[in-house]
C-alpha positions in Angstrom: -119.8 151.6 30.5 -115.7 151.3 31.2 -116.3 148.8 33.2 -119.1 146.5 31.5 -117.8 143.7 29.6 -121.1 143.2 27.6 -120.1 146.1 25.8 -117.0 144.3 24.7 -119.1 141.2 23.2 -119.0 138.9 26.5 -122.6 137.8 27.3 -122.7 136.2 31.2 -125.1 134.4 33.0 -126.0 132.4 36.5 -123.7 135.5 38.2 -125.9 135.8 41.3 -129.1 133.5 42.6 -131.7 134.9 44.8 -132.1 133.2 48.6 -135.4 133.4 50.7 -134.7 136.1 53.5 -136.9 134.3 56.7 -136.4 137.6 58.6 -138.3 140.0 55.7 -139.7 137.4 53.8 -137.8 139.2 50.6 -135.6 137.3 48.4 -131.7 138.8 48.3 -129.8 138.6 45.6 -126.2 136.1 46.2 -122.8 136.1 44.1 -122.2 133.0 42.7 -118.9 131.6 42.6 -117.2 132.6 39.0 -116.4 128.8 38.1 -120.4 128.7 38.3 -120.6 132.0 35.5 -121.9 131.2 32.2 -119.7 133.3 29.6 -120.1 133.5 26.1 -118.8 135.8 23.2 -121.7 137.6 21.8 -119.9 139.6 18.8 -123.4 141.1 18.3 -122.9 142.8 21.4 -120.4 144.4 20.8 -119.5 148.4 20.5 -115.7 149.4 21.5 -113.2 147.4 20.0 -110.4 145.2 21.6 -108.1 147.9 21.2 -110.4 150.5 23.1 -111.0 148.5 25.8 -107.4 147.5 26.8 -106.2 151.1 26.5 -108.8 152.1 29.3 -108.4 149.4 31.1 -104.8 150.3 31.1 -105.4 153.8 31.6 -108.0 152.8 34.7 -104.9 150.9 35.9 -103.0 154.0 36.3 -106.2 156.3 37.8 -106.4 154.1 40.6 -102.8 154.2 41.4 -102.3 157.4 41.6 -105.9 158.5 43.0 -106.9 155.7 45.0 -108.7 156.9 48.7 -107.8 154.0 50.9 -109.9 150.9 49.0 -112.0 153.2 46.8 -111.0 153.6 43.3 -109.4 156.4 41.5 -111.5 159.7 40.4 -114.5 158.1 40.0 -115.3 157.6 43.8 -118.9 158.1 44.5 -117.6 159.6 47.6 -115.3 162.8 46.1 -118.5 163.9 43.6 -121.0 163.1 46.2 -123.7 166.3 46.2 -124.0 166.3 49.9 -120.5 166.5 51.9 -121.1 163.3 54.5 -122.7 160.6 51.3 -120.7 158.0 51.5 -118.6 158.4 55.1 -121.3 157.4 57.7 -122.2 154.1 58.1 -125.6 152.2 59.4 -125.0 151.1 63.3 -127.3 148.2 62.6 -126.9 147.1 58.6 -124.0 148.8 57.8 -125.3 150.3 55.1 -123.5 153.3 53.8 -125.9 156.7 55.2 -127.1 158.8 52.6 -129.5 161.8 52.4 -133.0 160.2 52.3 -135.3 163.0 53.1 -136.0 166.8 52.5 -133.6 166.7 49.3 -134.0 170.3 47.1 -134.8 173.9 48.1 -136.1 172.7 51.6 -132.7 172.9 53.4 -134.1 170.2 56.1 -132.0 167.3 54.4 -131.8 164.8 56.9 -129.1 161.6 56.6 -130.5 157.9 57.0 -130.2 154.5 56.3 -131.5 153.8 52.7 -132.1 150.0 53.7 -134.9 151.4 55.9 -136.2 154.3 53.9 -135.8 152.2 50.5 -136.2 148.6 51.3 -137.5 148.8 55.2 -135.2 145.9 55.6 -133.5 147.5 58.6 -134.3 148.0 61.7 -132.9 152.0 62.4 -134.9 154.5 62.3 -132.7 157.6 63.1 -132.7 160.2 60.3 -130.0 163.4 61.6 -130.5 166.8 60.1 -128.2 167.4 57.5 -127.0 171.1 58.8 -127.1 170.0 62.3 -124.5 166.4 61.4 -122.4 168.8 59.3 -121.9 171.3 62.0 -121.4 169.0 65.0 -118.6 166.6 62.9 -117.0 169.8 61.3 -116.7 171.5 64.8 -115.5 168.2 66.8 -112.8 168.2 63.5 -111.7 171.9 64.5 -111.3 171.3 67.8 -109.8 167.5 68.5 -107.6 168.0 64.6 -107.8 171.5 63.2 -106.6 174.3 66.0 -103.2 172.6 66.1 -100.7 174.5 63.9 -98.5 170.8 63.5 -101.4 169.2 62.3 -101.9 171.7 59.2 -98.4 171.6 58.2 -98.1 168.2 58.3 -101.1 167.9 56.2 -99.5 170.1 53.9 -96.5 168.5 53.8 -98.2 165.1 53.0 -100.6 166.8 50.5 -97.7 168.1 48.8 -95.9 164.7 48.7 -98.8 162.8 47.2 -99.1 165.8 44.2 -96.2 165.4 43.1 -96.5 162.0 42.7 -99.5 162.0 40.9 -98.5 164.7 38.7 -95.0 162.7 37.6 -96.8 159.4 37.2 -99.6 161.7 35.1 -96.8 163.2 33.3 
């Protein structure tokens, strides 16, 4: 809702076309470039006022700053408040999709990681679903041993961890 303009009384249109996939016969939705955009104020539309919206916008500005993980955005990174540990890190081979858990969700305990393209759309090509248990325990070991068994390693990533808090918490203050 932060981040939808409608809500601020801007109606646009013509943002995306759809093009004939050959390969899966689907049709895929395409940006359009933004001098093609249709805009128009629709006051109607309209439910946070000007002032709202610029004071989270600035507000935003200052998340991402100072929370910002690489390109992803600020605390609302799907990533950091995924439910399962690897959402959002592994990547299709073939589509490169972003892997998520597509199977075996709940009480079960046999999770199993996939390519949603495939499982959702069965656009792409790979079929390799892991085991949620067995991934987490073969990339969390390889991480002990190649990263985590060397003393330097944890101080320096103390030291850093430190560095980037106190950052955050004077630009917060």
């Amino acid at each position: 809702m932060l981040r939808n303009v409608r809500y601020r009384g801007v109606a646009t249109w013509n943002r995306t076309r759809k093009v004939h996939d050959p390969r899966t016969g689907r049709r895929i939705p395409r940006v359009r470039p933004t001098y093609e955009w249709v805009t128009l104020r629709a006051p109607h539309l309209q439910i946070v006022s000007d002032e709202v919206w610029s004071a989270v916008e600035r507000w935003l500005a200052v998340v991402n700053v100072s929370f910002a993980v690489g390109t992803s955005p600020g605390l609302c990174c799907q990533s950091l408040s995924a439910q399962y540990l690897l959402s959002g890190f592994l990547k299709c081979g073939m589509c490169g999709t972003k892997m998520v858990v597509v199977s075996g969700r709940g009480s079960s305990g046999q999770a199993r990681y996939g390519c949603p393209m495939k499982h959702a759309r069965g656009i792409c090509p790979n079929n390799l679903q892991l085991r949620q248990d067995t991934l987490e325990r073969e990339i969390i070991g390889g991480l002990h041993s190649r990263v985590l068994h060397d003393a330097y390693t944890l101080c320096e990533f103390k030291r850093q961890l430190t560095k980037k808090l106190e950052g955050a918490r004077s630009q917060l203050g």
